[in-house]
Backbone atoms as SQL, in Angstrom:
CREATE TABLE atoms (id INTEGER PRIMARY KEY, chain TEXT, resi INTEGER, resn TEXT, atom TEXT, x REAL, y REAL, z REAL);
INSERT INTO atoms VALUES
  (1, 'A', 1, 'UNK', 'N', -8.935, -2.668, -41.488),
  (2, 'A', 1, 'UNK', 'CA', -8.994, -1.622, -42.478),
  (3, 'A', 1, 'UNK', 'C', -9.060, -0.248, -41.804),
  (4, 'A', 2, 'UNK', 'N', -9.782, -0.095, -40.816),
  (5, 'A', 2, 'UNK', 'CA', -9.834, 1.138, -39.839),
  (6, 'A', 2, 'UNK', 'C', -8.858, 1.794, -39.508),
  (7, 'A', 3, 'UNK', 'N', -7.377, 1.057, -39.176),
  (8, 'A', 3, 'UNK', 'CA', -5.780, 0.917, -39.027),
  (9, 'A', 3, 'UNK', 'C', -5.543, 1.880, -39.916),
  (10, 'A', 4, 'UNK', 'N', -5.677, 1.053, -40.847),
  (11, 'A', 4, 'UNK', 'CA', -4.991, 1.560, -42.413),
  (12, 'A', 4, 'UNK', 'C', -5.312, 3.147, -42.892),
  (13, 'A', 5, 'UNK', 'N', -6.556, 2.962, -42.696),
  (14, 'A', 5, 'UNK', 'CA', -7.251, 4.569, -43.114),
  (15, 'A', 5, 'UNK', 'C', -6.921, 5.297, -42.406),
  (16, 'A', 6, 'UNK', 'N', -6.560, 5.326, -40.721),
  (17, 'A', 6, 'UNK', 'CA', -6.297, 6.134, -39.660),
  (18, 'A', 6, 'UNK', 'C', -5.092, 6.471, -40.157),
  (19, 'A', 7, 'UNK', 'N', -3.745, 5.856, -40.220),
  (20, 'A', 7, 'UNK', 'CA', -2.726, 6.185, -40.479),
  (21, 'A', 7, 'UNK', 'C', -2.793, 6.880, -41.936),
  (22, 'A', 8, 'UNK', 'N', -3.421, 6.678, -42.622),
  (23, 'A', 8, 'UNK', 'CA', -3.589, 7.581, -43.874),
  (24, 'A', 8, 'UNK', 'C', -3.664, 9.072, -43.819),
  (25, 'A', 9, 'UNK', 'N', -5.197, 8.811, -43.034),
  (26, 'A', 9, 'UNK', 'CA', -5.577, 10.341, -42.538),
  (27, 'A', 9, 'UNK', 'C', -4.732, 10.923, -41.228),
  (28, 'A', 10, 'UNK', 'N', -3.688, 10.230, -40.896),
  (29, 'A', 10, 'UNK', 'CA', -3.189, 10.768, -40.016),
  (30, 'A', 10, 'UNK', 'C', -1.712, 11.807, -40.393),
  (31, 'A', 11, 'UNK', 'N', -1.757, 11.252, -41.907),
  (32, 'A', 11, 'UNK', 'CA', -0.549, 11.817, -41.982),
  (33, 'A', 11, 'UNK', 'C', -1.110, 13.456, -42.674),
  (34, 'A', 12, 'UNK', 'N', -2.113, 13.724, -42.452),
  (35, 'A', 12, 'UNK', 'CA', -2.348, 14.744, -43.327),
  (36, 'A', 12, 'UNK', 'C', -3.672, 15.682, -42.315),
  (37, 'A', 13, 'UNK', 'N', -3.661, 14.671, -41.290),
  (38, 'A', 13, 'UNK', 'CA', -4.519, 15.844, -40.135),
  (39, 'A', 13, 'UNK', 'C', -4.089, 15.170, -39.138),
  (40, 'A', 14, 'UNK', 'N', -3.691, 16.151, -38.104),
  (41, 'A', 14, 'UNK', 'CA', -3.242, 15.602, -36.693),
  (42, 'A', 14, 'UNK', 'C', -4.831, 15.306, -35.607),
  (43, 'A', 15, 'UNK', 'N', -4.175, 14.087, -34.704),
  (44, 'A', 15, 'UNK', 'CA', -5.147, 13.821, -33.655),
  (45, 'A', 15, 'UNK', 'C', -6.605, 12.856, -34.347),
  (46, 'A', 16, 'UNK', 'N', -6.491, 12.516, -35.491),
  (47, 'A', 16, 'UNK', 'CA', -8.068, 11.536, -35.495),
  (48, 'A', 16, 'UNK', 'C', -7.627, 10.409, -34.764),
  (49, 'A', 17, 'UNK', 'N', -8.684, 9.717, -34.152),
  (50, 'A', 17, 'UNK', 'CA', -8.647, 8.862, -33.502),
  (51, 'A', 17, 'UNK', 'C', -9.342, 7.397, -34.176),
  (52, 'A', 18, 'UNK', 'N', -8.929, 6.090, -33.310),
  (53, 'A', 18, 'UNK', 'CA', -9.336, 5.066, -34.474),
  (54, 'A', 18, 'UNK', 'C', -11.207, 5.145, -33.914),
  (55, 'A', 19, 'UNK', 'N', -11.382, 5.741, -32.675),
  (56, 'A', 19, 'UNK', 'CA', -13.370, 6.005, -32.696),
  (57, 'A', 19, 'UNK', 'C', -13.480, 7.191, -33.588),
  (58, 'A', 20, 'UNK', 'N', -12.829, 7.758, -34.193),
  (59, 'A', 20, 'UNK', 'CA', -12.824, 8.729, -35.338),
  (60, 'A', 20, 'UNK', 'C', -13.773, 8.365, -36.770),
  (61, 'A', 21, 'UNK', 'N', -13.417, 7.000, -37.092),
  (62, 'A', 21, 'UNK', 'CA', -13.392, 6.556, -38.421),
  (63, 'A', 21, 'UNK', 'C', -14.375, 5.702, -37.944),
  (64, 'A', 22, 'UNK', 'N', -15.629, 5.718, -39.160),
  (65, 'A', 22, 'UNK', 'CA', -16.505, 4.515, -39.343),
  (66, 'A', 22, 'UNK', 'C', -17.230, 4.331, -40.350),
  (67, 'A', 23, 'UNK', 'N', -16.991, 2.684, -40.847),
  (68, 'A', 23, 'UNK', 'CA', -16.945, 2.504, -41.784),
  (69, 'A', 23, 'UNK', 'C', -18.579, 1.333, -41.642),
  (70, 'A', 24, 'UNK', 'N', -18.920, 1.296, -42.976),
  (71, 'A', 24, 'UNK', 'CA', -20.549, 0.656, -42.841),
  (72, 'A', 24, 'UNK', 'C', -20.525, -0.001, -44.153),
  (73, 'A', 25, 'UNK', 'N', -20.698, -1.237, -44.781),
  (74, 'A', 25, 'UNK', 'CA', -21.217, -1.651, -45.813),
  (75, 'A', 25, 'UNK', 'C', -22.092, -2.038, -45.692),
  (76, 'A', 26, 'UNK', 'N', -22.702, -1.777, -46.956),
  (77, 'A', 26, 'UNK', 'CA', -24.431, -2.309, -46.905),
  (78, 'A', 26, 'UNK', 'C', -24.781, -2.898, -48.925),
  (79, 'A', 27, 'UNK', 'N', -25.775, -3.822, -48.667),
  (80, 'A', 27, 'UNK', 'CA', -25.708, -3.985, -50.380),
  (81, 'A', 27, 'UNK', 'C', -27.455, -3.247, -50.695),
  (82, 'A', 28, 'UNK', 'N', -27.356, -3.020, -52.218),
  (83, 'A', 28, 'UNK', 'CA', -28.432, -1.826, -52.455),
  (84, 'A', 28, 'UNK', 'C', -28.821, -2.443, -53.622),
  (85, 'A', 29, 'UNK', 'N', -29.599, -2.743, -53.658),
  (86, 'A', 29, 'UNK', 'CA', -30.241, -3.800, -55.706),
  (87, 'A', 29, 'UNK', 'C', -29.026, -4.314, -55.580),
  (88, 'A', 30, 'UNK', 'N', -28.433, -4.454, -56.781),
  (89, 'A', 30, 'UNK', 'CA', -27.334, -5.242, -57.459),
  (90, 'A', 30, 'UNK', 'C', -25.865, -4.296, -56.654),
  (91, 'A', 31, 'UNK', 'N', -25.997, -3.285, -55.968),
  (92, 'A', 31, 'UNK', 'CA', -24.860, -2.420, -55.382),
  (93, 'A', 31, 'UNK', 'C', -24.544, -3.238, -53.881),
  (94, 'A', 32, 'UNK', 'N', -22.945, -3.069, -53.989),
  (95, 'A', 32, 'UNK', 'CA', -22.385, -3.108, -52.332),
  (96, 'A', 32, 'UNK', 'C', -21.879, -1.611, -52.564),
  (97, 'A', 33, 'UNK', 'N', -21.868, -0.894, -51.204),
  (98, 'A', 33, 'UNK', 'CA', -21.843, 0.306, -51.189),
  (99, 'A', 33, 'UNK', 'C', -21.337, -0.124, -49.561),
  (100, 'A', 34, 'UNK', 'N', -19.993, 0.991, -49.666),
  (101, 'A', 34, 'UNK', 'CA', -19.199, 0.672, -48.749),
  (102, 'A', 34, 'UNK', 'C', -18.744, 2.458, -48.334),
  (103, 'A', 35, 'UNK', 'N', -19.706, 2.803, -46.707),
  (104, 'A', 35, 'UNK', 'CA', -19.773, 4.227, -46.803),
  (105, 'A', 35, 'UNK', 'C', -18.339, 4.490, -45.446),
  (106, 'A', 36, 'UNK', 'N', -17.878, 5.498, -45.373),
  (107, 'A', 36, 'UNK', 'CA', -16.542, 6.187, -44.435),
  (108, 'A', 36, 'UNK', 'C', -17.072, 7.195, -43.980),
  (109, 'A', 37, 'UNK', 'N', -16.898, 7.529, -42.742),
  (110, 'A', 37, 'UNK', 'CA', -17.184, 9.070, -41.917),
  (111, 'A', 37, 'UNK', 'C', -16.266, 8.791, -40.819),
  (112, 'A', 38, 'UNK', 'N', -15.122, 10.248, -41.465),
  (113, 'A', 38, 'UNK', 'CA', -14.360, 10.227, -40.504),
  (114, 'A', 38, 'UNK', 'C', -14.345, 11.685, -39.931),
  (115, 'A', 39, 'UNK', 'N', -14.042, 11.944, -38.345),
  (116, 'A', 39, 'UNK', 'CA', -14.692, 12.494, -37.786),
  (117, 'A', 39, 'UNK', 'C', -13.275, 13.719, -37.576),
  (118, 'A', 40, 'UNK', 'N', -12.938, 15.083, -38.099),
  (119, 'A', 40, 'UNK', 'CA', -11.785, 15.469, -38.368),
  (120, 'A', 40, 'UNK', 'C', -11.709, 16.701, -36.922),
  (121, 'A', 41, 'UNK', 'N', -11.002, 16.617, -36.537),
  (122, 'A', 41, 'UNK', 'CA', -10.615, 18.084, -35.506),
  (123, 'A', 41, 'UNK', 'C', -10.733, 19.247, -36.524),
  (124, 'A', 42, 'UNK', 'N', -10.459, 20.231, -35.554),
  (125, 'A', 42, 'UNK', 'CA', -10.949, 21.523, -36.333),
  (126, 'A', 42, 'UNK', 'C', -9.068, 22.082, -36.751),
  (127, 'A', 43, 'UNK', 'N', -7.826, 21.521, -36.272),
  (128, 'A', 43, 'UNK', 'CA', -6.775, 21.853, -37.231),
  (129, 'A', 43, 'UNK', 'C', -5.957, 20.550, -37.579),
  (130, 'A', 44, 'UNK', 'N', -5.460, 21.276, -39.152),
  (131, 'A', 44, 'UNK', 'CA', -4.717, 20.264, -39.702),
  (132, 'A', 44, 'UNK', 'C', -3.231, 20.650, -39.271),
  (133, 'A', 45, 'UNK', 'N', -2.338, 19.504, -39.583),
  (134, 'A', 45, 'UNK', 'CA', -0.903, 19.479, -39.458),
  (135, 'A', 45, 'UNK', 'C', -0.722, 20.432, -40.801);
């Protein structure tokens, strides 16, 4: 899934990397909660 999102965000900011993106699920009461932090350079394409 890391793949997938990279090439996503890649087409719309240059240079993230796949140690860029990280992804964490965790479950919360009755919640799965599935969190993203991706880590962006300072310019876009």
């Amino acid at each position: 899934m890391k793949r997938e999102i990279l090439e996503v965000v890649n087409k719309y900011v240059n240079g993230v990397q796949i140690d860029d993106v990280n992804i964490n699920h965790r479950s919360e009461d009755s919640l799965d909660v599935l969190e993203m932090n991706i880590s962006l350079p300072e310019h876009k394409k």
